[in-house]
Backbone as JSON Lines, residues from 0, in Angstrom:
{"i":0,"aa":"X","n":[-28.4,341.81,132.36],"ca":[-27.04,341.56,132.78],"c":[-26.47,340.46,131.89]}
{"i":1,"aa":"X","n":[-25.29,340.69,131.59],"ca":[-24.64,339.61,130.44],"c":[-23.61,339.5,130.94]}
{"i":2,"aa":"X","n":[-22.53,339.84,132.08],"ca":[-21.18,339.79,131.93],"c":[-21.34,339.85,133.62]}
{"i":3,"aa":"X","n":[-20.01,339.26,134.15],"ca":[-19.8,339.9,135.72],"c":[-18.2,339.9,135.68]}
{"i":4,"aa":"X","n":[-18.08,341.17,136.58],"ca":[-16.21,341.08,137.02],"c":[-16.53,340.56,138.36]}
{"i":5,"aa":"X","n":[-15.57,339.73,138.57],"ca":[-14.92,339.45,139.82],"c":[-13.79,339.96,139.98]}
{"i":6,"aa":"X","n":[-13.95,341.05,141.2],"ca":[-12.54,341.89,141.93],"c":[-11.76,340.84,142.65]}
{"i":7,"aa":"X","n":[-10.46,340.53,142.86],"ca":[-10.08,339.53,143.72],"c":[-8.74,340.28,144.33]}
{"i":8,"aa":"X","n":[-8.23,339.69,145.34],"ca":[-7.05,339.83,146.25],"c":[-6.03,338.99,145.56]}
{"i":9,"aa":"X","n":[-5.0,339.3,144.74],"ca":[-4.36,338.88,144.09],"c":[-2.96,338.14,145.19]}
{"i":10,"aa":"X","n":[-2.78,338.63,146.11],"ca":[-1.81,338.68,146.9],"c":[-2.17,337.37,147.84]}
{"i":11,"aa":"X","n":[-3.41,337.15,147.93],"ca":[-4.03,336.2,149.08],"c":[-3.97,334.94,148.05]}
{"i":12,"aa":"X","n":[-3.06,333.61,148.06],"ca":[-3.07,332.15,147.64],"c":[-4.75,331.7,147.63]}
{"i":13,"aa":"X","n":[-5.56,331.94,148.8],"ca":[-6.5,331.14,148.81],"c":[-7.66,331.57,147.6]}
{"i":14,"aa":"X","n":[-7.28,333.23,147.86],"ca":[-8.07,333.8,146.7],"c":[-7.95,333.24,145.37]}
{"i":15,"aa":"X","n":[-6.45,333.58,144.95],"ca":[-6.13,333.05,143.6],"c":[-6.49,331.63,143.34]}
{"i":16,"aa":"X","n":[-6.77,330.92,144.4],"ca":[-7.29,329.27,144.1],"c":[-8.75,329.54,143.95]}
{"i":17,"aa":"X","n":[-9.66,330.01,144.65],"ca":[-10.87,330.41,144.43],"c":[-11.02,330.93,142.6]}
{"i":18,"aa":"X","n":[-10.49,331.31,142.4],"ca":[-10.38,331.81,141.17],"c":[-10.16,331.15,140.42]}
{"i":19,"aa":"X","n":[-9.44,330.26,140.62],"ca":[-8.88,329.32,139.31],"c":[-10.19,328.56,139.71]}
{"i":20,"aa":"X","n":[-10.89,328.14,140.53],"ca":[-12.05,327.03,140.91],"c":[-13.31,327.66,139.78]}
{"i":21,"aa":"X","n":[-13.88,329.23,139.84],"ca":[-14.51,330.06,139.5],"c":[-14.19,329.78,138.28]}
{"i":22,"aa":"X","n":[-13.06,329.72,137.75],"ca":[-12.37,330.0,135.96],"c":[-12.78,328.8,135.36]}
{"i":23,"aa":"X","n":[-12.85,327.7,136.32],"ca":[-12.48,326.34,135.5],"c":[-13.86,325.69,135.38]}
{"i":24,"aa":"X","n":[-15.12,325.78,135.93],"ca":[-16.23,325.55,135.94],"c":[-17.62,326.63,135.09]}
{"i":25,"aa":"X","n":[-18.13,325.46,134.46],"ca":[-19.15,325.93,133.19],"c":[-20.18,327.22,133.54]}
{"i":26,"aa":"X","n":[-20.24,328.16,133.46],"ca":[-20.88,329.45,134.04],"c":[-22.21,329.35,133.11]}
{"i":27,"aa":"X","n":[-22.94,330.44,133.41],"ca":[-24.27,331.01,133.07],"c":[-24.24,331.86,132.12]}
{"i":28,"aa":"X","n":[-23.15,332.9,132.49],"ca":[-22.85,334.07,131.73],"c":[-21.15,334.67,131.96]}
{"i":29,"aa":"X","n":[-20.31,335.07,131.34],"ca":[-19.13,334.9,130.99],"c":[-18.45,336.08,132.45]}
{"i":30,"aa":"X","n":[-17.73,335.28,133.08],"ca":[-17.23,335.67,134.61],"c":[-15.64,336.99,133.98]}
{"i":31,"aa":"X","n":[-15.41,337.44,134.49],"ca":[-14.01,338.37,133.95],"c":[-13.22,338.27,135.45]}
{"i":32,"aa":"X","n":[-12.19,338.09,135.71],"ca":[-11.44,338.04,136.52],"c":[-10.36,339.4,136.87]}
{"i":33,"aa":"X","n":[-10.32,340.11,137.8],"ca":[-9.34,341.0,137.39],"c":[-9.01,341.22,139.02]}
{"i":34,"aa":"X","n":[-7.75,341.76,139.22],"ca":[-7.04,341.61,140.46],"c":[-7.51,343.07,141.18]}
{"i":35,"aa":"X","n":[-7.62,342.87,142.11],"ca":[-8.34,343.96,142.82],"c":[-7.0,345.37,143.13]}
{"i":36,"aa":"X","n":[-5.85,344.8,142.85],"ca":[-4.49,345.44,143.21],"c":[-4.15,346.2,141.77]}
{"i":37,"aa":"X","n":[-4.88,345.74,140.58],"ca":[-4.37,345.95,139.52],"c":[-4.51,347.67,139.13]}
{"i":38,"aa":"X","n":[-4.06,348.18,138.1],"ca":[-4.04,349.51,137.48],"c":[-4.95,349.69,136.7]}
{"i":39,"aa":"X","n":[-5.63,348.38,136.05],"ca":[-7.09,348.42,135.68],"c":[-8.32,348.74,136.44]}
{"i":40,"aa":"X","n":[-8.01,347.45,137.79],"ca":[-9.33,347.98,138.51],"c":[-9.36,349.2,139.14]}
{"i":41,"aa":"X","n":[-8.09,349.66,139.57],"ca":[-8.38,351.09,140.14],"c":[-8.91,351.78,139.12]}
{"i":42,"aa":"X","n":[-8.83,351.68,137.58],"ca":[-9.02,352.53,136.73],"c":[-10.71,352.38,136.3]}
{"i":43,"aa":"X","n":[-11.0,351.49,136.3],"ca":[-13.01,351.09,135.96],"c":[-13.41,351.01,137.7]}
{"i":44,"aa":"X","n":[-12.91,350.42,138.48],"ca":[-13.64,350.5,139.51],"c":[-12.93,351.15,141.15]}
{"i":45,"aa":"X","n":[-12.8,352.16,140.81],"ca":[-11.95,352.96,142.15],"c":[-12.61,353.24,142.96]}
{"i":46,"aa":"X","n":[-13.54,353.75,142.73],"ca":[-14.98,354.17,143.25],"c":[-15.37,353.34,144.58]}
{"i":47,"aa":"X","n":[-15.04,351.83,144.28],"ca":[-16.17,350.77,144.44],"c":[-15.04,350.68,146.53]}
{"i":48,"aa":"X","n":[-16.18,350.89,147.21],"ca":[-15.89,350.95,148.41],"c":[-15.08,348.99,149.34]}
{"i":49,"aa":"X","n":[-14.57,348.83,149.88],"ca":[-13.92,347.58,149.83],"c":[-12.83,346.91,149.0]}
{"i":50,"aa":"X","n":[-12.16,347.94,147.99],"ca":[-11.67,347.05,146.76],"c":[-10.78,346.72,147.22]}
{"i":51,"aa":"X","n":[-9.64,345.68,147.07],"ca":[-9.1,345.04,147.9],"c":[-9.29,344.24,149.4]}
{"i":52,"aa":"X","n":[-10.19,344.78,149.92],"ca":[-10.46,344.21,151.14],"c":[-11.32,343.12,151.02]}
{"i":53,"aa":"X","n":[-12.17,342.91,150.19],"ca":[-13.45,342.06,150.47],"c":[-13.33,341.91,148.56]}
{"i":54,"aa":"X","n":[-14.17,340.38,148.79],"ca":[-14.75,340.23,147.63],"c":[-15.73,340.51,146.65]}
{"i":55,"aa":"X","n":[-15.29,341.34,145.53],"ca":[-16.46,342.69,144.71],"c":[-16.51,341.55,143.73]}
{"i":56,"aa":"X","n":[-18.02,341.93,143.44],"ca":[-18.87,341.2,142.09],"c":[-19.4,342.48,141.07]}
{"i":57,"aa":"X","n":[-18.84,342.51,139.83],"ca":[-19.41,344.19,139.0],"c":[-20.49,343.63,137.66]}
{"i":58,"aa":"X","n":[-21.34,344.02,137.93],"ca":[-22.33,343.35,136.49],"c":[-21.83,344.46,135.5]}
{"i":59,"aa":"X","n":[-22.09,344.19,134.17],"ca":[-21.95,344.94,133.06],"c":[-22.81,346.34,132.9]}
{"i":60,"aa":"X","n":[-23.6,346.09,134.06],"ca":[-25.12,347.01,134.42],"c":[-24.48,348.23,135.04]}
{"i":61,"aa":"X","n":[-23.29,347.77,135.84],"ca":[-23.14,348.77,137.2],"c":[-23.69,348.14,138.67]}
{"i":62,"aa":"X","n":[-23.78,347.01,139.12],"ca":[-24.49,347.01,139.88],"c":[-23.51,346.09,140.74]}
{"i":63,"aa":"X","n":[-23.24,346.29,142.21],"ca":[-22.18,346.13,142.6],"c":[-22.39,345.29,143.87]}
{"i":64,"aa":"X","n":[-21.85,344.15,144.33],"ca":[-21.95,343.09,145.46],"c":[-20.81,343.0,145.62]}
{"i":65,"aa":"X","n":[-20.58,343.08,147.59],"ca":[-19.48,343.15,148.05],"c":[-19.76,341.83,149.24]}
{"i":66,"aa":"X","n":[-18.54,341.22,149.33],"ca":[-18.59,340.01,150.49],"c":[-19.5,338.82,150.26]}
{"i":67,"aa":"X","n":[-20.61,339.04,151.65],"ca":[-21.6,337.43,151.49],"c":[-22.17,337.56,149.7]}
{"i":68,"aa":"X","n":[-22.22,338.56,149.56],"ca":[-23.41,339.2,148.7],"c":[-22.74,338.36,147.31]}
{"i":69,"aa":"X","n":[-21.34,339.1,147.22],"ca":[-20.31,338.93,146.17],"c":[-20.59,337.28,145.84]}
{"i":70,"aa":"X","n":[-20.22,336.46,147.04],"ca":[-20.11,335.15,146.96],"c":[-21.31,334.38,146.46]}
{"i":71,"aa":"X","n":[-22.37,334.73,147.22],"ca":[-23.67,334.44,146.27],"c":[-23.94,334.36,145.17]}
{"i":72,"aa":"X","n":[-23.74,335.75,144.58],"ca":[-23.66,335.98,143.09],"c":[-22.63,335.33,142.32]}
{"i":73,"aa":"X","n":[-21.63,334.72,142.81],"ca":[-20.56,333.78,141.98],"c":[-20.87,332.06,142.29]}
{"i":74,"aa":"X","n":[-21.57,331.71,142.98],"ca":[-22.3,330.41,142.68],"c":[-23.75,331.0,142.17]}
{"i":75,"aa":"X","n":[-24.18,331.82,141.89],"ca":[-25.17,331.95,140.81],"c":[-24.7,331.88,139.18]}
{"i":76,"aa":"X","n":[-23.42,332.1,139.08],"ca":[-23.16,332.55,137.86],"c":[-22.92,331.24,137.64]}
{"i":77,"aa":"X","n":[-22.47,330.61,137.95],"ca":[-22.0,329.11,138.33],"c":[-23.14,328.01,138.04]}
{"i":78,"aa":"X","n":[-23.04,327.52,136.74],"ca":[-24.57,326.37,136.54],"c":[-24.53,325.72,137.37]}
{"i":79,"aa":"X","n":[-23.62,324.21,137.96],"ca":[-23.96,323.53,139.3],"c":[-23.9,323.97,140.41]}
{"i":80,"aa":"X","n":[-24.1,325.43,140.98],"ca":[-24.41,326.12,142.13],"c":[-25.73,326.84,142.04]}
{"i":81,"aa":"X","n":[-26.07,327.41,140.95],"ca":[-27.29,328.08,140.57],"c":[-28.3,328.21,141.46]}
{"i":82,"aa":"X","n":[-28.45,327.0,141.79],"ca":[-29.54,326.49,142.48],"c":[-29.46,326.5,144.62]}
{"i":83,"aa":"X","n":[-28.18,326.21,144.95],"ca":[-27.75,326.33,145.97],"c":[-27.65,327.67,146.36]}
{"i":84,"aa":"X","n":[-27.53,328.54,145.13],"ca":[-27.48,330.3,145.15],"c":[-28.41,330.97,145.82]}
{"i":85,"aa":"X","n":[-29.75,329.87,145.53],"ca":[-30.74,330.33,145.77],"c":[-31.4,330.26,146.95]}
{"i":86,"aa":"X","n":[-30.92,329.13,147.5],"ca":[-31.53,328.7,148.87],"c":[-30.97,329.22,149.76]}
{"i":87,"aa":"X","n":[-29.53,329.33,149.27],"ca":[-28.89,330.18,150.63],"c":[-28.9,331.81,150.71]}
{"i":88,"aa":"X","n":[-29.99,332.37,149.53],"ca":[-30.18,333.69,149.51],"c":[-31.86,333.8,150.1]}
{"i":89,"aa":"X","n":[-32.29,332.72,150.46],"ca":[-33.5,332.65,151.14],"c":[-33.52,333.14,152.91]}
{"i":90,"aa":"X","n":[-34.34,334.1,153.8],"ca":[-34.0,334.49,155.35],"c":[-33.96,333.64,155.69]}
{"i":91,"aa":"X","n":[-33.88,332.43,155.43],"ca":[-33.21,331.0,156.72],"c":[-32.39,331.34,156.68]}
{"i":92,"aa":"X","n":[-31.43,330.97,155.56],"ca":[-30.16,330.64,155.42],"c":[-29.12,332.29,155.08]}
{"i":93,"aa":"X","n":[-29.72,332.71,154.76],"ca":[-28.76,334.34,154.29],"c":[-27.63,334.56,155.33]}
{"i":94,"aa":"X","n":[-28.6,334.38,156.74],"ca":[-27.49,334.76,157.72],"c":[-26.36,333.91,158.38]}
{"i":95,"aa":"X","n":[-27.01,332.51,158.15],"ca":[-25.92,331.46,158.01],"c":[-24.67,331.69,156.98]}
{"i":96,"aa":"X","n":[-25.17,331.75,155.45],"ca":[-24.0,332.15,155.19],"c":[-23.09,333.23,154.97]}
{"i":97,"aa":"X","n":[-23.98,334.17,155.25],"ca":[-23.33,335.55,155.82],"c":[-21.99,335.26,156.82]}
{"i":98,"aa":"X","n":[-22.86,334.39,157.18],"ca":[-21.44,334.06,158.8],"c":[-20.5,333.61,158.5]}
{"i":99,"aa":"X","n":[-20.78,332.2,157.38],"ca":[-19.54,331.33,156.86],"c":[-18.82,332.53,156.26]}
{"i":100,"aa":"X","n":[-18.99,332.88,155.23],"ca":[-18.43,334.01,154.54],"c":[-17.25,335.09,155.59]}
{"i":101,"aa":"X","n":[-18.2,335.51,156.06],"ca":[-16.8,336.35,156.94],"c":[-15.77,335.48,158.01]}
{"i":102,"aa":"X","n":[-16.26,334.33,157.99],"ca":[-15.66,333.51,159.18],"c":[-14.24,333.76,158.17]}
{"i":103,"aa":"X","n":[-14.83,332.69,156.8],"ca":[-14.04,331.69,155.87],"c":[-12.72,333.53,155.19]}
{"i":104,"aa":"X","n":[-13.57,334.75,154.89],"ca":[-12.52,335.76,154.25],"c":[-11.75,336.27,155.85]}
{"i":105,"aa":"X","n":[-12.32,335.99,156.87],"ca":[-11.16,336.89,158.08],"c":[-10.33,335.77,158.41]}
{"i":106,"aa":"X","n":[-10.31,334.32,158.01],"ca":[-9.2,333.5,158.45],"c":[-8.73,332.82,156.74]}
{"i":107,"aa":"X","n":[-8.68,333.79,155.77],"ca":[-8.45,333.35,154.45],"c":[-6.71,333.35,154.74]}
{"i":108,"aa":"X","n":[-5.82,333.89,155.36],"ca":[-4.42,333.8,155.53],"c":[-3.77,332.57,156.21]}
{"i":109,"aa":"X","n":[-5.63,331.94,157.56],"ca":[-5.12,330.97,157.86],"c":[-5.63,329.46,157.12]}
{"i":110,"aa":"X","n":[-6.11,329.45,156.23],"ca":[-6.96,328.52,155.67],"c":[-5.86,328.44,154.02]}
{"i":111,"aa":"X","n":[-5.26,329.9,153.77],"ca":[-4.09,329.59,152.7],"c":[-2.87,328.61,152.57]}
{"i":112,"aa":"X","n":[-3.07,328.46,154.34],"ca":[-1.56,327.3,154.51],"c":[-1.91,325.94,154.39]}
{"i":113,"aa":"X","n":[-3.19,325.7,153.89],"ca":[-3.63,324.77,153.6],"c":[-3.5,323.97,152.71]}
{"i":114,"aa":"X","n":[-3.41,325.58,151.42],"ca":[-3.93,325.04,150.27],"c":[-2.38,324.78,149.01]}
{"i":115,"aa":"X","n":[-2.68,323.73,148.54],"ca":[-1.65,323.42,147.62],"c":[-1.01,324.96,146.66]}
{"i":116,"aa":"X","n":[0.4,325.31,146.6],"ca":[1.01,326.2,146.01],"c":[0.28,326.42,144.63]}
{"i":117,"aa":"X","n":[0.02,327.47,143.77],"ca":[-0.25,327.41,142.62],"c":[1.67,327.24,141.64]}
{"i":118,"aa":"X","n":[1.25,326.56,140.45],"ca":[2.45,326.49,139.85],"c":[1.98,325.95,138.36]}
{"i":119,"aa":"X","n":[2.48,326.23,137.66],"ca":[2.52,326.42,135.86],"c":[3.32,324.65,135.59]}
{"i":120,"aa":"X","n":[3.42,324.06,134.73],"ca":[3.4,322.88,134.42],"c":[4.8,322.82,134.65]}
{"i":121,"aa":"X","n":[5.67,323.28,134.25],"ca":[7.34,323.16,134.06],"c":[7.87,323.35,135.38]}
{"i":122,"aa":"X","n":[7.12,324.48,136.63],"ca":[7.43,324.38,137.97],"c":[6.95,322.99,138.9]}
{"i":123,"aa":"X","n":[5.85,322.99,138.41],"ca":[5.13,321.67,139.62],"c":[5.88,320.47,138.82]}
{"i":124,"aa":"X","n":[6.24,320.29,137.83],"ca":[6.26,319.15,136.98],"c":[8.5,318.94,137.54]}
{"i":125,"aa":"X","n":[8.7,320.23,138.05],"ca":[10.24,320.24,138.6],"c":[10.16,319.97,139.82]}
{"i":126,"aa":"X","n":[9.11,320.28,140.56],"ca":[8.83,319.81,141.94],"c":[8.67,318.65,142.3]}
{"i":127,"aa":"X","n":[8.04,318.47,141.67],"ca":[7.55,316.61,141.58],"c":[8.66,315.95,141.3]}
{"i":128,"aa":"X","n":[9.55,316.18,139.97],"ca":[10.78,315.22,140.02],"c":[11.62,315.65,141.13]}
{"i":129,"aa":"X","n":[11.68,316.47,141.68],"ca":[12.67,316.3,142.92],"c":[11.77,315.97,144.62]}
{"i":130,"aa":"X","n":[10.61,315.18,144.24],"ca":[10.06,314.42,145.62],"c":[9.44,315.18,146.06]}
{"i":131,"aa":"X","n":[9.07,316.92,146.06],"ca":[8.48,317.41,146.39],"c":[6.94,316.96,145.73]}
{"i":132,"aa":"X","n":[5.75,317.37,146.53],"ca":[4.65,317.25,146.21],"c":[4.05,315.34,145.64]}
{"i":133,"aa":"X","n":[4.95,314.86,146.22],"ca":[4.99,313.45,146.11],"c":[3.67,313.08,146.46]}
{"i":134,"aa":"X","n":[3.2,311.97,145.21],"ca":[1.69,311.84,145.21],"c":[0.74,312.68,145.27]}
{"i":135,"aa":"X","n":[0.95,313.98,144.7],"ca":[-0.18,315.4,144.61],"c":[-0.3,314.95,142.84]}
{"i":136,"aa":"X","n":[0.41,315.23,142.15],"ca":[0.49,315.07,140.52],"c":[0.39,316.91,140.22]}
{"i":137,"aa":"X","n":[0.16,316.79,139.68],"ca":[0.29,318.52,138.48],"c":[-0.72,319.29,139.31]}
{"i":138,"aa":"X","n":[-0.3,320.9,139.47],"ca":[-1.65,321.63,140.49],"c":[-1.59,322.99,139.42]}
{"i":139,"aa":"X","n":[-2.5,323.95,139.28],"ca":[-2.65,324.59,138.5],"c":[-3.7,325.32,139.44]}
């Protein structure tokens, strides 16, 4: 295995922050991002049962993780998770975070109002001069 896609919910804020978290941290092996809504993924991965609903992981192999599974495999790919990948893929813990996992994707709409807006430098950087986001600084 040399490559992984990550399917994502393009539409869901919390997702797209997950993503940018995933994008911005030193990997193992080179992560591909692609929107689970897109005309691409229906086109390489239509097939793949959950798309849009849940979080899909695609190796370059063919080999396909959906949900807890998905999430695992993206702090594996992940050098300072690597290791945490592992313990929580051990029968203590699997079903623990099996649980977090569906808790954290069936209240991802309510856990989005949480999370700071995504915005490009010239939007947050217009927000900020007009008092909005006061004391946040630049979010990306």
């Amino acid at each position: 295995m040399r490559r992984l896609t990550v399917l994502y919910d393009a539409r869901c804020a919390l997702c797209l922050r997950c993503r940018d978290y995933l994008a911005s941290y030193s990997t193992v092996m080179p992560l591909e991002f692609l929107a689970s809504q897109s005309p691409e993924a229906s086109a390489r991965f239509g097939e793949v049962p959950w798309l849009g609903e849940e979080l899909v992981v695609v190796s370059d192999e063919g080999e396909v993780w959906v949900g807890p599974a998905a999430f695992l495999v993206c702090m594996w790919a992940l050098r300072d998770t690597r290791e945490w990948s592992y313990r929580l893929s051990t029968p203590l813990f699997a079903p623990l975070a099996g649980r977090f996992f569906a808790v954290f994707s069936a209240n991802r709409s309510r856990i989005a109002a949480f999370v700071q807006p995504r915005c490009d430098e010239s939007s947050c950087g217009a927000a900020h001069d007009a008092g909005q986001h006061a004391g946040h600084g630049q979010y990306r």
